[in-house]
N, CA, C and O atoms as CSV, one atom per row, in Angstrom:
chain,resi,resn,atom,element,x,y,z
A,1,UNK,N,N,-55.656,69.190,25.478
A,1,UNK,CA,C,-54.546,68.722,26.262
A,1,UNK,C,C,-54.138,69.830,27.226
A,1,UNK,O,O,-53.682,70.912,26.856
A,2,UNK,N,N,-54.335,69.476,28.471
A,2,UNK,CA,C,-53.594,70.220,29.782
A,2,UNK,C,C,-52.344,70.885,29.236
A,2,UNK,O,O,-51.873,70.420,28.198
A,3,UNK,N,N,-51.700,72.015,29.871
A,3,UNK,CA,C,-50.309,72.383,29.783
A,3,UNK,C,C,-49.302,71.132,30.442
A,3,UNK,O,O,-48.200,70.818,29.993
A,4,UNK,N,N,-49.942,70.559,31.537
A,4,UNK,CA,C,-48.972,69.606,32.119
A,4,UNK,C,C,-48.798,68.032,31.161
A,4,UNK,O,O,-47.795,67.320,31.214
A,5,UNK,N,N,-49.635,67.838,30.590
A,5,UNK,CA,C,-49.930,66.866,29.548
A,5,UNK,C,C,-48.871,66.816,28.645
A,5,UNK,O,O,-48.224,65.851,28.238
A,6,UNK,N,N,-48.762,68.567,28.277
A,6,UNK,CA,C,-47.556,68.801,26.830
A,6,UNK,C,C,-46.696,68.805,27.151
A,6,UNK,O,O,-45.872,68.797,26.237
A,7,UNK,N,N,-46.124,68.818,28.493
A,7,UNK,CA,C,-44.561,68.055,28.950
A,7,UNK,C,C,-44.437,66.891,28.544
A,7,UNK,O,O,-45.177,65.943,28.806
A,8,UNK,N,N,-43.414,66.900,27.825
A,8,UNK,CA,C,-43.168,65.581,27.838
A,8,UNK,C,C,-41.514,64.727,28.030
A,8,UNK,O,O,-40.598,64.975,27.246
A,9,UNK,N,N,-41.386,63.903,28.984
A,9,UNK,CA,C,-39.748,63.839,29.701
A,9,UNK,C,C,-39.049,63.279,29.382
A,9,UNK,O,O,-38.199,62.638,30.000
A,10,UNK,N,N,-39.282,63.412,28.108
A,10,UNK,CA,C,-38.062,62.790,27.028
A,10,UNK,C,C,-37.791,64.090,25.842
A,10,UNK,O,O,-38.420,65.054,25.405
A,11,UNK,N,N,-36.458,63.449,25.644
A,11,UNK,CA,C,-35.636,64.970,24.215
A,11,UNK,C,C,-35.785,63.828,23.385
A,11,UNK,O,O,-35.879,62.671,23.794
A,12,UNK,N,N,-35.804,64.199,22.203
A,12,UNK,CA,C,-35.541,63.824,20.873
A,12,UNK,C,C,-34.225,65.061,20.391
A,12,UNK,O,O,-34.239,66.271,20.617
A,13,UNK,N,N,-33.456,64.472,19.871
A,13,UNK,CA,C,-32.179,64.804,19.170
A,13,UNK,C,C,-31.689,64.524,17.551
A,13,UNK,O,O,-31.308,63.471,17.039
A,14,UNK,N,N,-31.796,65.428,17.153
A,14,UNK,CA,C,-31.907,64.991,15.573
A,14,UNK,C,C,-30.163,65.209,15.023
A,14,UNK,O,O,-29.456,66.194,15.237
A,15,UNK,N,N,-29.828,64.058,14.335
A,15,UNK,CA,C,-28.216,64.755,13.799
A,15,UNK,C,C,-27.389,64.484,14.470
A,15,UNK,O,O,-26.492,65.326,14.461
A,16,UNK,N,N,-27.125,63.146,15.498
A,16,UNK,CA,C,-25.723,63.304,16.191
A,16,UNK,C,C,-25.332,61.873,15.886
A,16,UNK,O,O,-25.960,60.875,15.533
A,17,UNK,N,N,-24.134,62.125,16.136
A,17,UNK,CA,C,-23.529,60.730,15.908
A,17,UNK,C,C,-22.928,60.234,17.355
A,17,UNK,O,O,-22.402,60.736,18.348
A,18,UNK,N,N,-23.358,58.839,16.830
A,18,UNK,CA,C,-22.862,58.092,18.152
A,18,UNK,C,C,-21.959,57.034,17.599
A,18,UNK,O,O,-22.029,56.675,16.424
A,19,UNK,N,N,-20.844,56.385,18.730
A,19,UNK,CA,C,-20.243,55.486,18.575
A,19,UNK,C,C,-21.035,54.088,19.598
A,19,UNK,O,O,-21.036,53.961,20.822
A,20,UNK,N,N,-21.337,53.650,19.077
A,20,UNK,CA,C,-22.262,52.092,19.324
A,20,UNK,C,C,-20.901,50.766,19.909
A,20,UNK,O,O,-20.869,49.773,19.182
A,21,UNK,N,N,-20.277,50.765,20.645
A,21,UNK,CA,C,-19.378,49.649,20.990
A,21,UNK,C,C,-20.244,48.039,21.354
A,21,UNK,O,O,-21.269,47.850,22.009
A,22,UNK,N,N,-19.526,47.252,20.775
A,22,UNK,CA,C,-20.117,45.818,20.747
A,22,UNK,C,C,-20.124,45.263,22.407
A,22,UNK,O,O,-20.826,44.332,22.803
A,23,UNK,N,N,-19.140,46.094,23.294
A,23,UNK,CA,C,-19.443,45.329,24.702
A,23,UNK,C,C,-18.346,46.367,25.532
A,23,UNK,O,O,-17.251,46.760,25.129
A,24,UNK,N,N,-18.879,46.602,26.539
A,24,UNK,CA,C,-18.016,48.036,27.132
A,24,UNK,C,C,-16.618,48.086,27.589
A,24,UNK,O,O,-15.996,48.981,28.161
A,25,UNK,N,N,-16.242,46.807,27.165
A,25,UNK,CA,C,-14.813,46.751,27.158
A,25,UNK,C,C,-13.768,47.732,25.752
A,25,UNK,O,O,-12.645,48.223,25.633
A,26,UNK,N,N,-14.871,47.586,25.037
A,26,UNK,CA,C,-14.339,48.392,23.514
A,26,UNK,C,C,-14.249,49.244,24.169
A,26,UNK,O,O,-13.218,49.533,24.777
A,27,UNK,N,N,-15.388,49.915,24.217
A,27,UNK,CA,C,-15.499,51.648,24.816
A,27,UNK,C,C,-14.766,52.049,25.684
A,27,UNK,O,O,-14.932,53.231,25.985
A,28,UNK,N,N,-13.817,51.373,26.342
A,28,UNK,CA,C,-13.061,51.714,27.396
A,28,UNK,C,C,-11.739,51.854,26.646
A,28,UNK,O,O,-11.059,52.875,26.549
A,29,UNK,N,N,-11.500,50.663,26.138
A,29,UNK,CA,C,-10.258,50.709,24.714
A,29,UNK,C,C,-10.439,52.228,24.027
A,29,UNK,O,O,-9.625,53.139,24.176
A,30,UNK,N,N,-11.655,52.309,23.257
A,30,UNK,CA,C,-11.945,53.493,22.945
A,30,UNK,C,C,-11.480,54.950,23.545
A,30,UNK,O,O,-10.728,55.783,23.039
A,31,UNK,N,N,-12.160,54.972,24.753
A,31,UNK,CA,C,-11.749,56.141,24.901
A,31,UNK,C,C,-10.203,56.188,26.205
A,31,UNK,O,O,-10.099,57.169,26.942
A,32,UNK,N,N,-9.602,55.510,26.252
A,32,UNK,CA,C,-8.388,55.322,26.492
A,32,UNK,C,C,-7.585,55.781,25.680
A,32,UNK,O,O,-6.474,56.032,26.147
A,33,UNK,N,N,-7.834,56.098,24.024
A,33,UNK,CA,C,-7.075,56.611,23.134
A,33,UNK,C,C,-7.119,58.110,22.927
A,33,UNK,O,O,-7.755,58.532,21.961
A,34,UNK,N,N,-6.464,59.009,23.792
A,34,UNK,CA,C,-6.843,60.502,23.684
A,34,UNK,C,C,-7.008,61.245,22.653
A,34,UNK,O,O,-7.183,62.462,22.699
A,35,UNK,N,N,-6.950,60.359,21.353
A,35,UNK,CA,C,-7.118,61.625,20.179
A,35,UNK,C,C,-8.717,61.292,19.951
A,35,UNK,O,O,-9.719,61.997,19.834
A,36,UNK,N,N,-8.450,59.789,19.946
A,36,UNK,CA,C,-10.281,59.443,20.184
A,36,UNK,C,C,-11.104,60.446,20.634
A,36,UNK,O,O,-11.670,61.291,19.940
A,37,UNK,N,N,-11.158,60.278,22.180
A,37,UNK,CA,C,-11.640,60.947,23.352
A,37,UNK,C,C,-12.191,62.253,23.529
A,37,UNK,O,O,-13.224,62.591,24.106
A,38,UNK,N,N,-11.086,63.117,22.768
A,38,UNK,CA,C,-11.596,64.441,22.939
A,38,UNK,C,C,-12.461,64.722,21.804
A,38,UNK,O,O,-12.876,65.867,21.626
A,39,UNK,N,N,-12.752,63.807,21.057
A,39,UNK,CA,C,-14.259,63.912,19.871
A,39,UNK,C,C,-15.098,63.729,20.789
A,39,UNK,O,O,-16.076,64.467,20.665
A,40,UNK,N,N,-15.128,63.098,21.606
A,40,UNK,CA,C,-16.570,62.762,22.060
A,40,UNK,C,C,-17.075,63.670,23.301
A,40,UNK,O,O,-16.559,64.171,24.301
A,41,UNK,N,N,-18.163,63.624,22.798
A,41,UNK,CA,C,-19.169,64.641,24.071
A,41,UNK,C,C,-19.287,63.798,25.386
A,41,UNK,O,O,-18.946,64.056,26.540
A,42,UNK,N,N,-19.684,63.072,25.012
A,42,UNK,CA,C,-20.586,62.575,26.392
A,42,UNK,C,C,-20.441,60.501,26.539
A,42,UNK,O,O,-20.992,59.785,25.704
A,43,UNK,N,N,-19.990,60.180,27.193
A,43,UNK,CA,C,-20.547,58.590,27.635
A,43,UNK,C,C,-22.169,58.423,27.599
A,43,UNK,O,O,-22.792,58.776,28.601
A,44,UNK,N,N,-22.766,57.974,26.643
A,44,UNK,CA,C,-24.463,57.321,27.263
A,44,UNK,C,C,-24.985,56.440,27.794
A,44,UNK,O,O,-26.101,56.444,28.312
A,45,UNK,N,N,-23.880,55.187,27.688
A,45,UNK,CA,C,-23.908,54.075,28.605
A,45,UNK,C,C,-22.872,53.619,28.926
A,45,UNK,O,O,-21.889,54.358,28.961
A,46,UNK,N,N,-22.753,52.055,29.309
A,46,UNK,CA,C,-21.848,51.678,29.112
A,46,UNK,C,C,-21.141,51.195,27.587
A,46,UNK,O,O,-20.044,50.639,27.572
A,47,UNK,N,N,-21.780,51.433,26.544
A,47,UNK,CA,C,-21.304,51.141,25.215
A,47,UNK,C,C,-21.539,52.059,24.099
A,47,UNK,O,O,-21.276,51.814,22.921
A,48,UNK,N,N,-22.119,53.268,24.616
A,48,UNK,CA,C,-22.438,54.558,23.656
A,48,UNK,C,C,-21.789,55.595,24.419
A,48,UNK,O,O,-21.765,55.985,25.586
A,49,UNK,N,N,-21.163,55.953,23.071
A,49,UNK,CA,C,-20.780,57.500,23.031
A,49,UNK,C,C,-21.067,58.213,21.969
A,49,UNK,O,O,-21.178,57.970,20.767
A,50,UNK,N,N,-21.198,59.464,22.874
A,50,UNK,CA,C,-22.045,60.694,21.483
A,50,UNK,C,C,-20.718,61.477,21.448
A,50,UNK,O,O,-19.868,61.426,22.337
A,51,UNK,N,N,-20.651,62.102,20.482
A,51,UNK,CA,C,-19.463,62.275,19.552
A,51,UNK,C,C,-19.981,64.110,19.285
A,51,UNK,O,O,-21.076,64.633,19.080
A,52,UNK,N,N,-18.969,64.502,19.380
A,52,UNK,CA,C,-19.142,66.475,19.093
A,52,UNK,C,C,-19.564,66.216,17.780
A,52,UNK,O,O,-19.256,65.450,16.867
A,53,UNK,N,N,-20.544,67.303,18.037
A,53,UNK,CA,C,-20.816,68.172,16.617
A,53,UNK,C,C,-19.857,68.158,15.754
A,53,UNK,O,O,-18.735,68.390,16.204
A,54,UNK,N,N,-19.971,67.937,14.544
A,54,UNK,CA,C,-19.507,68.252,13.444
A,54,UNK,C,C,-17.710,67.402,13.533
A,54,UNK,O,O,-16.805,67.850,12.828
A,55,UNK,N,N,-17.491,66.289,14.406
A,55,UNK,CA,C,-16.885,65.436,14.235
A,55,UNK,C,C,-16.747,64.206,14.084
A,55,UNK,O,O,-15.800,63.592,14.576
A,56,UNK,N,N,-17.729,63.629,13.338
A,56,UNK,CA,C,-17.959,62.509,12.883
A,56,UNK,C,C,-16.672,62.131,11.897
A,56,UNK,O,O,-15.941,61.245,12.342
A,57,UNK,N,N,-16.407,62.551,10.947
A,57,UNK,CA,C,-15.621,61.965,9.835
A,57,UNK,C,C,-14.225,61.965,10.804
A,57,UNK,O,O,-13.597,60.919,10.635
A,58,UNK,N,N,-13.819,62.557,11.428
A,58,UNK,CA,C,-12.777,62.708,12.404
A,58,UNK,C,C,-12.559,61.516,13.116
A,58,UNK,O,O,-11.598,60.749,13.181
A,59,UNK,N,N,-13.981,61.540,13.780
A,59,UNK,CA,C,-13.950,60.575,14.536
A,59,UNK,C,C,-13.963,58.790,13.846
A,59,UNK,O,O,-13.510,57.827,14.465
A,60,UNK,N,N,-14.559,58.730,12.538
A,60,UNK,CA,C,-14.538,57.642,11.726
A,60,UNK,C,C,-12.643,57.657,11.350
A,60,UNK,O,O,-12.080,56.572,11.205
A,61,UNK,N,N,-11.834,58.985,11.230
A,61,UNK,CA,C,-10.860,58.595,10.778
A,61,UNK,C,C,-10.322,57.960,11.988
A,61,UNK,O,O,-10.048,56.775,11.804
A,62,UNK,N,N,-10.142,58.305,12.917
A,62,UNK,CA,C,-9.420,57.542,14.084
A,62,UNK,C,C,-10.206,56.106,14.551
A,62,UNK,O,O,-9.580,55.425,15.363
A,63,UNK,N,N,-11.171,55.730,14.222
A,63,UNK,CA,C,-11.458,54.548,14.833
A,63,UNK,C,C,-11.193,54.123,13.467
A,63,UNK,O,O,-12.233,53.523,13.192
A,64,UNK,N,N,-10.337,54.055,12.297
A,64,UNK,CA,C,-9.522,53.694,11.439
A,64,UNK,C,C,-8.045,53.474,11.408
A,64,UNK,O,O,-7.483,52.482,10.944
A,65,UNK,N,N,-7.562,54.370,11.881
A,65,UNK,CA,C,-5.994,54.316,12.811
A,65,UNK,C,C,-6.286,53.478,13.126
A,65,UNK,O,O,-5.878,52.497,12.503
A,66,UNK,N,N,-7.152,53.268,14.252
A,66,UNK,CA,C,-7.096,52.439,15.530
A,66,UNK,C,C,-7.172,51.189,15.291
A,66,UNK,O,O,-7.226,50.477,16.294
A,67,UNK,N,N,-7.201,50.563,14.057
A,67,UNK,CA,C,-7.569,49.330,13.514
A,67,UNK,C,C,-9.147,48.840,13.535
A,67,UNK,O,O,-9.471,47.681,13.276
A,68,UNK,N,N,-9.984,49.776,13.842
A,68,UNK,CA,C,-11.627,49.446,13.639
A,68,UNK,C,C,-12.045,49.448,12.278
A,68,UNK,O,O,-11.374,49.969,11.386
A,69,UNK,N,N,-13.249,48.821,12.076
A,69,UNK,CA,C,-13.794,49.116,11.085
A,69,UNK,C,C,-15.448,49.246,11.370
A,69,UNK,O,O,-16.381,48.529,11.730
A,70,UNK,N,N,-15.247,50.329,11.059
A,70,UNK,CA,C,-16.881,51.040,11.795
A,70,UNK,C,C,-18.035,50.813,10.711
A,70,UNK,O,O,-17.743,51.708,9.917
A,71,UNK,N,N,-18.548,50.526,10.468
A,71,UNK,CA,C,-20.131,50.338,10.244
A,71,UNK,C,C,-21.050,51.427,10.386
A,71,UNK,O,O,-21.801,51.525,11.357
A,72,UNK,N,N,-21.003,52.414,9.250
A,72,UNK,CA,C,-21.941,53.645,9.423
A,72,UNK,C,C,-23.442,53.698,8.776
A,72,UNK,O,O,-23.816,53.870,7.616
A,73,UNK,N,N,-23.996,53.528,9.735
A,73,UNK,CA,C,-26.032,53.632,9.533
A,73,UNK,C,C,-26.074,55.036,9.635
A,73,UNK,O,O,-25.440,55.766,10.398
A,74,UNK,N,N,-27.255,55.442,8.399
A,74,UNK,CA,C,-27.666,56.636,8.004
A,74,UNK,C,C,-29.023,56.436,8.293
A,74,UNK,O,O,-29.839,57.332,8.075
């Protein structure tokens, strides 16, 4: 295999948590709630958000406040 071959233009990411919203109106609800908000890293679409390091349970407690009930896949 070429050196240019072993590029390859995609990441793999092991270990993060995302919040999965059912239609991007949630996600907007979502992060409209500032205690929410500042858990999360990054928007990935319009219905994913990736969530900081090492704040997952944080972030499960507030989308509990919030009246959600989240659905966690391992």
């Amino acid at each position: 295999m070429t050196r240019a071959h072993a590029r390859v233009p995609v990441k793999l990411h092991r270990n993060v948590t995302l919040i999965r919203a059912s239609e991007p109106i949630v996600a907007e609800e979502l992060m409209a709630r500032r205690s929410l908000a500042r858990l999360v890293l990054a928007r990935l679409s319009d219905t994913v958000l990736l969530v900081k390091p090492d704040e997952a349970d944080a972030a499960v407690a507030e989308l509990k406040k919030m009246g959600q009930t989240p659905r966690i896949a391992r």
